[in-house]
matplotlib code that plots the C-alpha trace (Angstrom):
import matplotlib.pyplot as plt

x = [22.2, 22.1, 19.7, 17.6, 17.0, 16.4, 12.5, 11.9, 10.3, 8.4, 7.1, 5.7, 4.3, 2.6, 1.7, -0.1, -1.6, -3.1, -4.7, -6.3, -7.5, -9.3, -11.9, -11.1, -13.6, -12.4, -9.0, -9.9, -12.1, -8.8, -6.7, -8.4, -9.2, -5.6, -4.5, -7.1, -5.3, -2.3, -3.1, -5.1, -2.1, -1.3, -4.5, -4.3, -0.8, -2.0, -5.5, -3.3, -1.1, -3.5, -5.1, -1.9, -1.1, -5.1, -4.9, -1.4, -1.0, 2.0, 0.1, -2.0, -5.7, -7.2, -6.1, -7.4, -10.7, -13.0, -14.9, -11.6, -10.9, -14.1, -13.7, -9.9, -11.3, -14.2, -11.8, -9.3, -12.3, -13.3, -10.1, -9.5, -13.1, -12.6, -9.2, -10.7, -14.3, -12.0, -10.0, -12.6, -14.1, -10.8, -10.6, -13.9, -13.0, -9.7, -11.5, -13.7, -10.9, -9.0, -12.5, -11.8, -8.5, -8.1, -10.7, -9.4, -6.1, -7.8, -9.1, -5.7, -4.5, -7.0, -7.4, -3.4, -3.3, -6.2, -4.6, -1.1, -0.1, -0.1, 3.6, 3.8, 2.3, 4.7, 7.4, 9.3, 11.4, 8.3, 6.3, 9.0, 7.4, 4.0, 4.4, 5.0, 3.2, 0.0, 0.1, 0.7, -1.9, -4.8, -3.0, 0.1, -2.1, -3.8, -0.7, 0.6, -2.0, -2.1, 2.0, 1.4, -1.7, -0.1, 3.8, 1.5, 0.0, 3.2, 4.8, 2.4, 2.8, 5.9, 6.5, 3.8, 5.8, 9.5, 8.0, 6.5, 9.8, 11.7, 9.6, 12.0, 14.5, 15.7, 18.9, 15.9, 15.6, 19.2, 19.1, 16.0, 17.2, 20.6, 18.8, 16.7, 19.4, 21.1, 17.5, 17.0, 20.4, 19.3, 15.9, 17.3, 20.1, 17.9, 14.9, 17.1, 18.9, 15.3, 14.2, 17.1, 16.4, 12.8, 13.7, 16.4, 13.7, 11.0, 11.8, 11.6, 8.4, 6.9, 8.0, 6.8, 3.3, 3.8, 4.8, 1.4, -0.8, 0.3, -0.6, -4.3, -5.5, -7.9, -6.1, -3.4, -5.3, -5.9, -2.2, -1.5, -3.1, -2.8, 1.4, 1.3, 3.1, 2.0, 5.3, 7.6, 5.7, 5.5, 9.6, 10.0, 7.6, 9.0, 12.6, 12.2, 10.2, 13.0, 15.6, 13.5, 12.5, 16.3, 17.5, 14.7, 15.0, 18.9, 17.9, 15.5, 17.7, 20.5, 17.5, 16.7, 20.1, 21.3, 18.1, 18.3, 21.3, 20.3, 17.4, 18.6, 21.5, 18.1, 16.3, 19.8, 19.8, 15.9, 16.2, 18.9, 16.5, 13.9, 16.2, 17.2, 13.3, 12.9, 15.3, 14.4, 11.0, 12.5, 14.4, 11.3, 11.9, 8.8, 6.2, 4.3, 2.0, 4.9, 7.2, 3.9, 3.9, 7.1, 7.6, 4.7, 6.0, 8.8, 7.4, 5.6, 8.0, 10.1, 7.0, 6.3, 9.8, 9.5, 6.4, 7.8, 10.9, 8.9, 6.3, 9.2, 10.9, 7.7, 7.3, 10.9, 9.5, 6.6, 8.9, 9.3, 5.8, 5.2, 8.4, 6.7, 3.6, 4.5, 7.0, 4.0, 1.6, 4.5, 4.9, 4.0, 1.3, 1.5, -0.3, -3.5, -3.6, -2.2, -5.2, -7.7, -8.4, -11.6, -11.3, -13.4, -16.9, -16.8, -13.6, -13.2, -9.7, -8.5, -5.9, -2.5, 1.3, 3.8, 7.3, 6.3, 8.9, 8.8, 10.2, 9.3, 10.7, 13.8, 14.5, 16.4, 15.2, 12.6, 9.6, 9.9, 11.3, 10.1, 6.4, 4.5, 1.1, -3.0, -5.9, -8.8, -12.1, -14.6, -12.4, -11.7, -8.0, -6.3, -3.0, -1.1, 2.3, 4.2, 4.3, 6.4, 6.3, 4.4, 0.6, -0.2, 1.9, -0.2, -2.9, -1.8, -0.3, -4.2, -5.8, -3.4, -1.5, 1.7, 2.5, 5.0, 8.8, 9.3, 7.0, 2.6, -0.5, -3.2, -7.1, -7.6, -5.1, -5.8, -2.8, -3.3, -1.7, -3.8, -7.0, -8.3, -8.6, -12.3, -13.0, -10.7, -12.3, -16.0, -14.7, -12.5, -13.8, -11.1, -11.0, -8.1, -7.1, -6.8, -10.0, -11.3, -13.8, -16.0, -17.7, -20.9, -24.5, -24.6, -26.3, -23.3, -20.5, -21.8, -22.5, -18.8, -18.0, -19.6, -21.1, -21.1, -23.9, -27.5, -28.7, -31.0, -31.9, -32.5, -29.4, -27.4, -29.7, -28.6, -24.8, -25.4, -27.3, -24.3, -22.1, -24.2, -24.7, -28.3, -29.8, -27.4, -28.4, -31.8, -32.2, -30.0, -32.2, -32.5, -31.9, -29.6, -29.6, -27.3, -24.2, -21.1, -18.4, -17.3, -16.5, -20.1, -23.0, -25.5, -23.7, -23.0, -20.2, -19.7, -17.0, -14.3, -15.7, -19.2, -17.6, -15.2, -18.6, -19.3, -16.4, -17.2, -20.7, -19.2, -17.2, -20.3, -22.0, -19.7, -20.9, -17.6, -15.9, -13.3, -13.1, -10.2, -10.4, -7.4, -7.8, -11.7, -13.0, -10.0, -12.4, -15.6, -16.6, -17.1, -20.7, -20.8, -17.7, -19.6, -22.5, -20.3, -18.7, -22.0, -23.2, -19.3, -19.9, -23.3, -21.8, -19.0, -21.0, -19.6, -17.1, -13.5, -12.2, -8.7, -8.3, -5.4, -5.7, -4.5, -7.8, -8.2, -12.0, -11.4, -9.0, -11.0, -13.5, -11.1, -10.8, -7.0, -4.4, -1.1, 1.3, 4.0, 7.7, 10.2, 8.4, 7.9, 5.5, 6.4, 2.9, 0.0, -3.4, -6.3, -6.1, -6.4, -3.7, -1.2, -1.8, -1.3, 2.0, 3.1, 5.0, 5.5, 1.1, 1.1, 3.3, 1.8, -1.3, 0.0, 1.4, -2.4, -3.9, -1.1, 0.4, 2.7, 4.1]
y = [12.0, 10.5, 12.2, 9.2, 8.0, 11.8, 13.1, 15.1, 18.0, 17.3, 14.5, 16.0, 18.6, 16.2, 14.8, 17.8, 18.3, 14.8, 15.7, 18.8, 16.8, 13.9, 17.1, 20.8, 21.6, 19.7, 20.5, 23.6, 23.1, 21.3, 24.2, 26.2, 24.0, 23.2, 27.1, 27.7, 24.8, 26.0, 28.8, 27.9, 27.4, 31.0, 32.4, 30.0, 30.9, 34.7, 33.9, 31.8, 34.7, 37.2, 34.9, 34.0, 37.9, 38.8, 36.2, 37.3, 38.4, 40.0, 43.3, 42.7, 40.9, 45.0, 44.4, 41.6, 42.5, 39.1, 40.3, 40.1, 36.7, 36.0, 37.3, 35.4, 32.1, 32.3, 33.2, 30.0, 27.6, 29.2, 28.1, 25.1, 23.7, 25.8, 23.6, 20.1, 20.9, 22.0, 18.5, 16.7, 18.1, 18.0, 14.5, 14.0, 16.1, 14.3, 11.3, 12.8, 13.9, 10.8, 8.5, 11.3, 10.5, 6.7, 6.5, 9.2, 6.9, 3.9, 5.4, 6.4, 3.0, 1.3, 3.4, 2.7, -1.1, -1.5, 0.1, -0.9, -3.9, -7.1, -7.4, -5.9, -8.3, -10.9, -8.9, -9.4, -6.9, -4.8, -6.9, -4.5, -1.5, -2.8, -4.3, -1.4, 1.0, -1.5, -2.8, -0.4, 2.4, 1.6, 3.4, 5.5, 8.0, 8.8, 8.7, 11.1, 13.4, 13.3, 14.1, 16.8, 18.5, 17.8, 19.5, 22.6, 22.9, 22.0, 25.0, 27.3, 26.5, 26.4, 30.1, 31.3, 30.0, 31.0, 34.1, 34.7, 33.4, 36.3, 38.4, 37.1, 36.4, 36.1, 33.4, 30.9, 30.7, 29.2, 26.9, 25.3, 25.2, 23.7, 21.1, 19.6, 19.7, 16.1, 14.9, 16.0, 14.7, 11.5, 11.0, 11.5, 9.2, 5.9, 7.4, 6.4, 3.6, 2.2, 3.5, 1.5, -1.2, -1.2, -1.2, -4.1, -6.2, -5.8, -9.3, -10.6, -9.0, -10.7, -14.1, -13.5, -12.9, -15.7, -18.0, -16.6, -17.2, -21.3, -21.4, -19.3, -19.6, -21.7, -22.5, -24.1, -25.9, -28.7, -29.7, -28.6, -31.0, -34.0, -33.7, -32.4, -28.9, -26.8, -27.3, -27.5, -23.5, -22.6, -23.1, -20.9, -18.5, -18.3, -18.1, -15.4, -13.8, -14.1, -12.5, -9.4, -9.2, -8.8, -6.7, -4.2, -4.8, -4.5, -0.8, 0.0, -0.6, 1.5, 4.3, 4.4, 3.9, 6.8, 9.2, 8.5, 9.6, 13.2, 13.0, 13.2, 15.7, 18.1, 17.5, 19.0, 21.8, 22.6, 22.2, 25.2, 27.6, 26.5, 27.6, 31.2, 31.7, 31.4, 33.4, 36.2, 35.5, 35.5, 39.5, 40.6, 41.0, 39.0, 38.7, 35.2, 34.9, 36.0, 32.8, 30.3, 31.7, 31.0, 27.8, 26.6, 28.3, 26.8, 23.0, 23.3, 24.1, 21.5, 18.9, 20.6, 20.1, 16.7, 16.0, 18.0, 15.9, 13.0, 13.4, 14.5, 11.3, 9.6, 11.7, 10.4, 6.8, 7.4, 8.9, 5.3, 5.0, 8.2, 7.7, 4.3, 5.3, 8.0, 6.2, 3.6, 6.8, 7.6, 4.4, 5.3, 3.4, 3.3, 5.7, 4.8, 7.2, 5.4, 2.7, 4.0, 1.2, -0.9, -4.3, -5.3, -5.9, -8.5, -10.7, -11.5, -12.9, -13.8, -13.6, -13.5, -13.4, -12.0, -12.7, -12.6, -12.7, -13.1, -12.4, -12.3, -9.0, -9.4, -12.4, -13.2, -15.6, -15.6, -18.0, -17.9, -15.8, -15.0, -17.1, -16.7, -18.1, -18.0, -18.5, -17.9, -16.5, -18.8, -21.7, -23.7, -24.1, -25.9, -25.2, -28.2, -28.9, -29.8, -27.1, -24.4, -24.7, -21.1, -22.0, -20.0, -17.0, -16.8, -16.6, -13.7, -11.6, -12.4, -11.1, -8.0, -8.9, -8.4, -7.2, -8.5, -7.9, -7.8, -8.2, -8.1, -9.5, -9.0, -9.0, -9.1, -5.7, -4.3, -4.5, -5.5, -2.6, 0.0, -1.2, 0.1, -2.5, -2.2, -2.9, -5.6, -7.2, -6.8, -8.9, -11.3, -14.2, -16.1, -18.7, -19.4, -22.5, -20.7, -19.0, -16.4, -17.7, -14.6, -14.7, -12.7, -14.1, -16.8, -14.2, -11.6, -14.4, -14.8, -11.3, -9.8, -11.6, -8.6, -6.0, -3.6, -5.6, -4.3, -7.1, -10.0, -13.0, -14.6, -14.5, -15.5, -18.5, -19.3, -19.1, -21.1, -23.8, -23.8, -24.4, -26.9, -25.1, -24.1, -27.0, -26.2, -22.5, -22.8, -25.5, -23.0, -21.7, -18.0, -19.7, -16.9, -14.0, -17.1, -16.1, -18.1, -19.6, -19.3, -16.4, -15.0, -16.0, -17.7, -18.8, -21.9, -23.5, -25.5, -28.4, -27.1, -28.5, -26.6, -23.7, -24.3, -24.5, -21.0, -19.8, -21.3, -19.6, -16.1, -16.7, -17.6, -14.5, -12.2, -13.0, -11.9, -12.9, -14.5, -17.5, -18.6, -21.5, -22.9, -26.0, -25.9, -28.9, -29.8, -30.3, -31.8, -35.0, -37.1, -36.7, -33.1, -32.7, -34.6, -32.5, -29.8, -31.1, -31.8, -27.7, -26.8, -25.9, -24.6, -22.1, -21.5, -21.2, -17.9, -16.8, -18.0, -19.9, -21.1, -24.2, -24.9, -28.8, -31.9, -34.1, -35.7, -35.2, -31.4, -31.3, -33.6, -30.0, -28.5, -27.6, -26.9, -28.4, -26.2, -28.3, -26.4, -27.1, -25.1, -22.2, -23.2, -24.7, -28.4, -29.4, -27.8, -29.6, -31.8, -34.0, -37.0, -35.3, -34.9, -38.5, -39.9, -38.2, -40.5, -37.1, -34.8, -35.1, -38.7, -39.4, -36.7, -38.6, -42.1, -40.5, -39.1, -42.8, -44.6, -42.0, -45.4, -46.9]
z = [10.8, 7.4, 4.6, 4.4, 7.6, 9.6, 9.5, 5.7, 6.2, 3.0, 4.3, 6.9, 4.8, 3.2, 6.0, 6.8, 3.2, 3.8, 6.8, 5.7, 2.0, 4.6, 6.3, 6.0, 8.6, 11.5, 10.7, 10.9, 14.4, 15.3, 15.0, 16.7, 19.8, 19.7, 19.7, 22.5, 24.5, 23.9, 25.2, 28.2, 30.3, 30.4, 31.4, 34.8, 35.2, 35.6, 37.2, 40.2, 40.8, 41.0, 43.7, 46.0, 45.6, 46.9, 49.7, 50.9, 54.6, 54.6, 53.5, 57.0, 57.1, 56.9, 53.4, 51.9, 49.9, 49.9, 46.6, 44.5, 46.3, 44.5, 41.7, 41.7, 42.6, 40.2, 37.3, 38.2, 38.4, 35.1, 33.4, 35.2, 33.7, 30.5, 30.2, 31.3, 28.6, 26.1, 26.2, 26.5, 23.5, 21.8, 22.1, 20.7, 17.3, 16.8, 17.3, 14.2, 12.2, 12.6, 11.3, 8.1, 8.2, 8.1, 5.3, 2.9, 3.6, 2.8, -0.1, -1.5, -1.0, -2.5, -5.5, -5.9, -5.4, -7.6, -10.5, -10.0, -12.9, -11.7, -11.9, -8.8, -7.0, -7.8, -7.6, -4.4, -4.4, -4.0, -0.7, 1.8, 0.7, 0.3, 4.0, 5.7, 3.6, 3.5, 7.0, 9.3, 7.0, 9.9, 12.9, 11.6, 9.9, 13.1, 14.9, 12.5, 13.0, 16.8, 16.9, 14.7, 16.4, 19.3, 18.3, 17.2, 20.9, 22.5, 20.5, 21.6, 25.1, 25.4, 23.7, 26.3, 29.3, 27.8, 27.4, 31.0, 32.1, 30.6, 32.6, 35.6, 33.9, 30.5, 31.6, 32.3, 28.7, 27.8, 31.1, 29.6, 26.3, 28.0, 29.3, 26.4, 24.6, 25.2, 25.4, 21.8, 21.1, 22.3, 21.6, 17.7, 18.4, 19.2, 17.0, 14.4, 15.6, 15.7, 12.1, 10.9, 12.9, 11.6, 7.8, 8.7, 9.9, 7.5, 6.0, 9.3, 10.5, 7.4, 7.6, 11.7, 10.1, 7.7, 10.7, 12.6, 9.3, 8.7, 13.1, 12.7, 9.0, 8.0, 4.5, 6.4, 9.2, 7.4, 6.8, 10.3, 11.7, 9.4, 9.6, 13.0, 11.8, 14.9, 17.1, 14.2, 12.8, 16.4, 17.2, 14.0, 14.8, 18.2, 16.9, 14.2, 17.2, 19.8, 17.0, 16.4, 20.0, 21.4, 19.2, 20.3, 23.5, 23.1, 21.8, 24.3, 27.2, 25.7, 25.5, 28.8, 30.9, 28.8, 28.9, 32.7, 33.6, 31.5, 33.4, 36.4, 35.7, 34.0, 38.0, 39.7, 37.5, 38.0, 41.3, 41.2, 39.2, 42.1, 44.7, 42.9, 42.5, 46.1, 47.1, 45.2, 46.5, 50.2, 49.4, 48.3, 44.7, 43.6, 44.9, 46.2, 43.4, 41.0, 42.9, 42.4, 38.7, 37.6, 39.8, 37.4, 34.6, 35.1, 36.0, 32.9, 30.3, 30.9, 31.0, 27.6, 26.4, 27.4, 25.9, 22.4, 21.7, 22.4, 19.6, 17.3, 18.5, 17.4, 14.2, 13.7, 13.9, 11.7, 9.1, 8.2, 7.6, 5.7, 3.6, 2.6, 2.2, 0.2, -1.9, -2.7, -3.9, -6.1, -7.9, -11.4, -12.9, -16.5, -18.4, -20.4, -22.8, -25.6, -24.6, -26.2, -28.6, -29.0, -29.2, -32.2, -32.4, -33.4, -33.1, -37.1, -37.9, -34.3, -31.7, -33.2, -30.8, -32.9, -32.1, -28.7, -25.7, -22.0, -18.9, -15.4, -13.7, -11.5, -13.9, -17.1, -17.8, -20.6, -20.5, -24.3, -27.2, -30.0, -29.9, -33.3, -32.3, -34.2, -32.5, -35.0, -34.0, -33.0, -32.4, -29.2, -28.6, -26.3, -24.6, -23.6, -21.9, -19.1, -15.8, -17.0, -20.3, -20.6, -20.6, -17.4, -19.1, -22.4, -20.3, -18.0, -21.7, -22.6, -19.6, -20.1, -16.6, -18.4, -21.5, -24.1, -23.2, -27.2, -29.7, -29.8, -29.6, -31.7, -32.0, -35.6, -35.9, -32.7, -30.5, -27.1, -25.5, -27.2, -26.1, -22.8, -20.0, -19.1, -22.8, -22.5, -19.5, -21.4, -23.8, -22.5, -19.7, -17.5, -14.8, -13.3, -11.8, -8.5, -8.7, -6.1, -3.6, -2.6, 0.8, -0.7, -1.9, -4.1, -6.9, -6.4, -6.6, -10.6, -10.7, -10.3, -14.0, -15.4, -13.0, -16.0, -17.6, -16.0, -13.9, -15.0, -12.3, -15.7, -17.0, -13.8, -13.6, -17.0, -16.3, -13.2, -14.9, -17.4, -14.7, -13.2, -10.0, -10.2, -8.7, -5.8, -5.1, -5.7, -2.8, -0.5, 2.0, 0.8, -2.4, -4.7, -1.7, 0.6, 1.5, 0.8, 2.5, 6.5, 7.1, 7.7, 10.1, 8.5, 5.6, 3.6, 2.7, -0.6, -1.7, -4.0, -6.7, -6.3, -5.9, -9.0, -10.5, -9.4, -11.0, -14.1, -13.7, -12.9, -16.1, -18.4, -17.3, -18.7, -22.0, -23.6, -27.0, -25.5, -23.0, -21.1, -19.0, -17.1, -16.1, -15.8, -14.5, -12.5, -8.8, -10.6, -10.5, -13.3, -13.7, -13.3, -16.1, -18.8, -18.0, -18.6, -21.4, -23.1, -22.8, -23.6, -27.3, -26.7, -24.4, -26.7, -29.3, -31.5, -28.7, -29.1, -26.2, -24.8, -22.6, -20.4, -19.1, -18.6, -19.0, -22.3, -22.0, -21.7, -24.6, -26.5, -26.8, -28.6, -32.7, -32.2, -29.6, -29.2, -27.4, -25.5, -24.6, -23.0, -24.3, -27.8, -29.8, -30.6, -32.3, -33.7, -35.0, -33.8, -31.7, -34.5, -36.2, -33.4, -32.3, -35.8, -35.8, -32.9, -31.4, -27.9, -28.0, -28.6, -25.5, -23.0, -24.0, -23.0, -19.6, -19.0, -19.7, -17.7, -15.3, -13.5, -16.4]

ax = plt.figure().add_subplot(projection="3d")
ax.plot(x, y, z, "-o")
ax.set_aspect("equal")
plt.show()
C-alpha cells in the first residue's frame, strides 16, 4: 500500500485533536460511556455463567439454591438494561458531540475560505481539493468521529473477550487472529482501490453536480426552457452518471465475491472451535456455564472483529476526506504583517500603476506588462476597451484581489500591498458588473457596503435615493425590514435593474474615497440612468471614481477616458480630445452609435 493512498496516522491524530478542540466535555462524557460499553460485555458474560452453573442439574435438584438464582437473574437483567440505557444515552451524547463537531468544522472552513485570496477561487487547479474538502465537511466529520469512538470501544471489547478466551485456551487467540486476517487483507485492498477511485473521479463528481445544477437551478431555468435544454443536460447528466456508477459498481462486486468466499472459509473454521468447546464441555472439563461463556465469547469476538476492520475500512475511506480537508487548512494564506499601512486620509495626489504586470495563475500569458497608469484624486476616470483588453483586471489589482506580478500601485506613496485590507475596503467602493444579489431585508442589502460604519436609517435612505431605489423600498410592504429575492417566504422579488440599483446603493453607503463602478447602469432603463447621471457628480463629489462601460452617457461623466488595447494604453484625454484626434476612441465611439454598420 502506497504512502499516499493508506490511512496517516497523523491524520487521524488530528482527527482526534479536532474532536476534542469542538467540546472537551462530551468528549470526555464520550469516553467514558464508550469505556463503560466496552466493558459491559464482560460483566454479562460472567453474570450468564454464574446463572447456567446455579441452575444446573447435574449436581441434583437438593442443590440448586433459588436465592442465588435470584440474585443471578437480577444481576443479568441488571446488565442487560445497564447495556441497552447506556446506548441509548450514548447515542444521545454523540448526537451532542457531533452538533459540536460539525460547527467547530464549519467554523474552520469558513474562517479559511474567507481569508484565502481570491485567486484561489479562479484557480482550477484548486476546485478538486475545494470539492471534496468543502462538500463533503457536513457528514464526514461526524462519520469520523463515530469510526473513531467506535474503533476505541471495539478495542476494548475485543481485549476483554481475547482475554476470557485464554482462560480456555490460549490457541483461540491465533485462530481468531487467523481468521481476520484475509478480511483485513481485503477490506484494505478495495478500501483503496475505492480511495483511488474516488480521487480519479473528483472531476467527474463535479461536472455530475454541474449537470444537476443547469436541470434544478433557478439561474438556468430560464434558458432551459426557452431552448428546450432539459433532455439534451439530462442525457449528460445521465451519461457522466452511468460512467461513475459502473466503475463502482465494478468495484463493489469484486468486494463482495471475494469477502464471501473468506467468509465462508471464517464459518468452517468457527464452527471447529464450537465443536472442541463442546466436547470439552461433554468430558467434563468445563463446566455448562463456562461452555455458554465462551461460545459467547467466542460469537462475540469475531462480530467485534467484524465490526473493527469495517470502521478502519471506513476510516480508510474518510482518509480521503481528512487528507483534503486537512490539506485545505494548510493552504498558506499570505501573511499581513507587512500590511500595516494606512491608506491616506485623505487621497492627495492619486492612484498611480507603476510598471505594472499581470498574469493569471496557471497562465503565461500576461494581461499586460509593464502598465504606467495616473488616476488623480478627485477625478472621474473612465476605462474603456474592447473585452479583454484588461479593464476588469485593473479593477480586481484595485480591489486588492490580486496583486501585481511585477511592479506597484500606489495611493499617493502608499503601496497597495502594505495597506491592510479592511482599511482598504473602508476606503475603496466597487460594483461589479456581476453584483451579488443578497436574499436579506432591503435595509441590510445597503448595509453590507460598510457594516463598520454605526448605523443611520438616514444615511441608507440617502444612498438609496442616490440610486434611485428609494421610492421602491419605501412602498414595499414592511418598507426597508422586506426581504429580498425568492428564496424566502414572504419576500419580494425585484427586476435586475432595481436590484442593480441596490448595488449601486450598497456602494454609495460606503462613503469611501474611492469609487469603482463596472459597468454601472448596464440593467437601467433610460429614465432611471439619466436620473443617475444627473446625481453622478454630486455623489462623486470629492471621492475619486473609476468607470468601466460601454455607454457613451456613462463615459460622457468622466474628466479622463483611458482607452485600452491588448493591455496597453492606446489614448489618454477627454472625451473632446480623443474624438478630435479621429483615433482607437473615435472609432469605438462610432461602433457604439452604429453597432450594424
Amino acid at each position: 500500500m502506497t504512502k499516499k493512498n493508506s490511512l496517516s496516522l497523523k491524520h487521524l491524530v488530528r482527527a482526534v485533536e479536532l474532536v476534542y478542540r469542538s467540546s472537551p466535555k462530551w468528549t470526555f462524557i464520550n469516553s467514558i460511556l464508550t469505556i463503560l460499553r466496552g466493558l459491559i460485555p464482560l460483566l454479562l458474560l460472567l453474570v450468564v455463567k454464574q446463572l447456567i452453573d446455579v441452575v444446573d442439574p447435574s449436581n441434583g435438584i437438593d442443590s440448586i439454591n433459588n436465592t442465588e438464582i435470584l440474585k443471578s437473574l437480577s444481576l443479568v437483567g441488571s446488565f442487560f438494561l445497564l447495556n441497552a440505557i447506556s446506548g441509548s444515552v450514548n447515542s444521545l451524547t454523540r448526537e451532542r458531540q457531533s452538533h459540536f463537531l460539525k460547527d467547530y468544522i464549519q467554523k474552520l472552513i469558513h474562517s479559511k475560505t474567507v481569508h484565502l485570496p481570491y485567486g484561489y477561487f479562479e484557480d482550477s487547479s484548486y476546485q478538486d481539493l475545494f470539492f471534496r474538502a468543502i462538500n463533503e465537511a457536513n457528514f464526514r466529520p461526524g462519520k469520523v468521529f463515530y469510526s473513531i469512538l467506535g474503533l476505541f470501544q471495539n478495542t476494548i471489547t475485543l481485549l476483554v473477550m481475547l482475554s476470557v478466551l485464554t482462560t480456555f485456551n490460549w490457541l483461540l487467540i491465533p485462530v481468531l487472529l487467523g481468521i481476520g486476517i484475509p478480511i483485513i487483507f481485503f477490506r484494505m485492498y478495495y478500501s483503496r482501490k475505492e480511495y483511488e477511485l474516488k480521487l480519479e473521479q473528483t472531476e467527474d463528481e463535479r461536472r455530475l453536480q454541474y449537470f444537476n445544477r443547469l436541470l434544478v437551478g433557478k439561474d438556468f431555468a430560464k434558458e432551459v426552457r426557452i431552448f428546450n435544454l432539459s433532455k439534451t443536460f439530462s442525457n449528460k447528466y445521465n451519461q457522466v452518471r452511468d460512467e461513475v456508477r459502473n466503475k463502482q459498481w465494478s468495484i463493489s462486486k469484486s468486494k463482495t465475491l471475494r469477502e464471501s468466499i473468506v467468509q465462508i472459509l471464517s464459518t468452517i473454521i468457527l464452527l471447529v472451535v464450537f465443536s472442541f468447546i463442546i466436547s470439552e464441555a461433554i468430558k467434563g472439563n468445563i463446566t455448562n456455564g463456562a461452555m455458554a461463556m465462551y461460545f459467547l465469547a467466542l460469537q462475540r469476538s469475531y462480530a467485534v472483529l467484524q465490526e473493527l476492520l469495517t470502521r478502519m475500512s471506513s476510516l480508510l475511506e474518510d482518509n480521503l476526506f481528512l487528507k483534503n480537508f486537512f490539506d485545505f487548512q494548510n493552504i498558506e494564506i499570505p501573511a499581513q504583517k507587512n500590511a500595516k499601512g494606512n491608506f491616506p486620509l485623505p487621497l492627495q495626489n492619486g492612484i498611480v500603476f507603476k510598471n505594472v504586470s499581470f498574469k493569471y495563475p496557471n497562465t503565461d500569458r500576461y494581461v499586460f506588462h509593464d502598465l504606467n497608469l495616473s488616476i488623480p484624486a478627485g477625478h472621474t476616470v473612465a476605462l474603456v476597451g474592447a473585452n479583454g483588453s484588461g479593464k476588469t483586471t485593473i479593477v480586481k489589482l484595485l480591489a486588492g484581489l490580486y496583486k501585481p506580478t511585477n511592479g506597484e500601485i500606489l495611493f499617493d506613496k502608499n503601496n497597495l500591498s502594505k495597506i491592510h485590507p479592511s482599511d482598504l475596503a473602508e476606503n475603496i467602493s466597487i460594483i461589479f458588473q456581476d453584483f451579488m444579489l443578497y436574499n436579506v431585508s432591503a435595509k441590510d442589502n445597503i448595509r453590507f457596503g460598510n457594516m463598520r460604519r454605526p448605523f443611520s436609517m438616514e444615511q441608507i435612505t440617502d444612498a438609496a435615493k442616490n440610486a434611485g431605489i428609494h421610492n421602491i423600498f419605501d412602498n414595499l410592504k414592511d418598507g426597508y425590514d422586506t426581504h429580498l429575492g425568492t428564496l424566502f417566504k414572504d419576500s419580494e422579488m425585484l427586476s435586475r435593474g432595481e436590484w442593480q440599483r441596490t448595488a449601486l446603493a450598497r456602494s454609495f453607503y460606503n462613503d469611501a474615497q474611492v469609487i469603482i463602478l463596472d459597468e454601472p447602469t448596464s440593467s437601467l432603463d433610460a429614465y432611471t440612468e439619466a436620473n443617475l447621471i444627473n446625481h453622478f457628480k454630486e455623489i462623486t463629489k470629492k471621492r475619486t471614481a473609476i468607470i468601466v462601460s460601454h455607454r457613451l452617457s456613462t463615459i460622457h461623466l468622466a474628466d479622463t477616458i483611458i482607452v485600452l488595447k491588448d493591455g496597453e494604453i492606446c489614448e489618454n484625454g477627454s472625451y473632446e480630445d480623443l474624438i478630435s484626434l479621429k483615433g482607437e476612441f473615435y472609432n469605438m465611439i462610432n461602433v457604439y452609435q452604429n453597432p450594424l454598420s
